[in-house]
N, C-alpha and C positions, 0 to 999 in steps of 0.2 A: 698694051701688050701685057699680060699675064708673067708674073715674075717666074725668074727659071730660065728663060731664053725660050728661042726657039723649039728647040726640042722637047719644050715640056719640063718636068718637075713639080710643075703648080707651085699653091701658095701651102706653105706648112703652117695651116692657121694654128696647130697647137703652140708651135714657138713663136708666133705675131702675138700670141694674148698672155704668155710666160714676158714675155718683152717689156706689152702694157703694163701689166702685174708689176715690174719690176719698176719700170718708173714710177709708178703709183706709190709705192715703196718707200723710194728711194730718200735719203735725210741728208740735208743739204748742210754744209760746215758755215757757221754763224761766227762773228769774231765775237761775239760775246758770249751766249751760250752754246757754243760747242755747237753737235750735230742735233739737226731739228726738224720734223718731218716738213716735207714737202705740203701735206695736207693736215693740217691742225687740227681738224675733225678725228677722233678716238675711234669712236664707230665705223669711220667710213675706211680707218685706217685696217680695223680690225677684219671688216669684213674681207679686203684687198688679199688680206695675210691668210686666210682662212681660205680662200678661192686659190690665191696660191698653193697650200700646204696639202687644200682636198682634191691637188689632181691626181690620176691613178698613177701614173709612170712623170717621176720627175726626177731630172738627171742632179748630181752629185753639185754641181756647182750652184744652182740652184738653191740645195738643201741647206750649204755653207752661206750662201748670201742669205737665207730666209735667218739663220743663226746668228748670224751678224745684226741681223736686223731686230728680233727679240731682244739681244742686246743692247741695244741702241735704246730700246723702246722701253725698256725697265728703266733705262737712267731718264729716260726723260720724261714719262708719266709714272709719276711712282704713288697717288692715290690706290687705296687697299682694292677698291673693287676693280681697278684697271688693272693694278696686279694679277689677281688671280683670272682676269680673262686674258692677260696673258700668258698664265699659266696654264692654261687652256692649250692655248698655240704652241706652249712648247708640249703639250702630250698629243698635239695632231703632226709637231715637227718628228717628234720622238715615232709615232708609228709611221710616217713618211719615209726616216730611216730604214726599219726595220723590214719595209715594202724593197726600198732599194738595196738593202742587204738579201733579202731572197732573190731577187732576182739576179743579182750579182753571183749569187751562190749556183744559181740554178743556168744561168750560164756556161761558169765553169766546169760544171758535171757535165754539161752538153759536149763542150770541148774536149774533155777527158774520155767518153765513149767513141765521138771523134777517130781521138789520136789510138784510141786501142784497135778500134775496126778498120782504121785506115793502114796500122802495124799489121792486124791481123792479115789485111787483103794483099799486102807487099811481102810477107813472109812465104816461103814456099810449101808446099805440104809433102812432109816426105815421104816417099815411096812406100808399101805395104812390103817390100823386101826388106828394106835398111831396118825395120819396124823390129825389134827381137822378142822374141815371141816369148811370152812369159803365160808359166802354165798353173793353175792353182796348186797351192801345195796342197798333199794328200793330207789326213786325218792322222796318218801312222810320222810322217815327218815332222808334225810339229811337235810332238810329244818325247820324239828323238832330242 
């Protein structure tokens, strides 16, 4: 049976592979050295992080556990060149951000025209009578 129930839903493969991703991730607590990746391999860790960070739309909790995770990963590989490709990661985390800040913005404006046209449609329009009729002033009144 196809996840979702009966009535359908399907499988949400993008959140099944954000999931994977994340186990793959994940830095397991050591009583000796502290937190220490699941996968020992640098490359194989970085590629994970990278697959992660380059999807289009990735939600906020995500962004925060990918940052927690650069964190992590400076304290525990701290050779020069593993450094700066994780500094790498953080300027692909850093325009990830920036992705979910426009969208988040672009949202809001959506909502905001929303709440005006749905004010606008509930508001009534008043009459052409009640209307008071204003007439242009002449050339000789303003000079008065």
């Amino acid at each position: 049976m196809a996840r979702g129930g009966p009535r359908g839903g399907g499988i949400n493969h993008k959140s099944l592979a954000m999931q994977a991703l994340k186990k793959e991730l994940a830095f397991v607590e050591s009583a000796t050295a502290g937190p220490v990746p699941r996968t020992s391999d640098f490359e194989a860790w970085v590629k994970v992080m990278s697959a992660l960070l380059s999807m289009r739309t990735i939600g906020l909790p995500y962004l925060r556990y990918a940052n927690k995770s650069l964190d992590k990963a400076r304290a525990f590989w701290t050779k020069p060149n593993q450094q700066i490709t994780i500094n790498s990661l953080a300027e692909l985390l850093i325009k990830a951000q920036d992705r979910h800040a426009d969208r988040a913005a672009k949202r809001a404006e959506k909502k905001l025209v929303r709440e005006v046209l749905a004010k606008q449609k509930h508001d009534k329009p008043v009459p052409a009578e009640e209307v008071p009729a204003t007439s242009a002033p002449s050339k000789e009144s303003i000079w008065e």
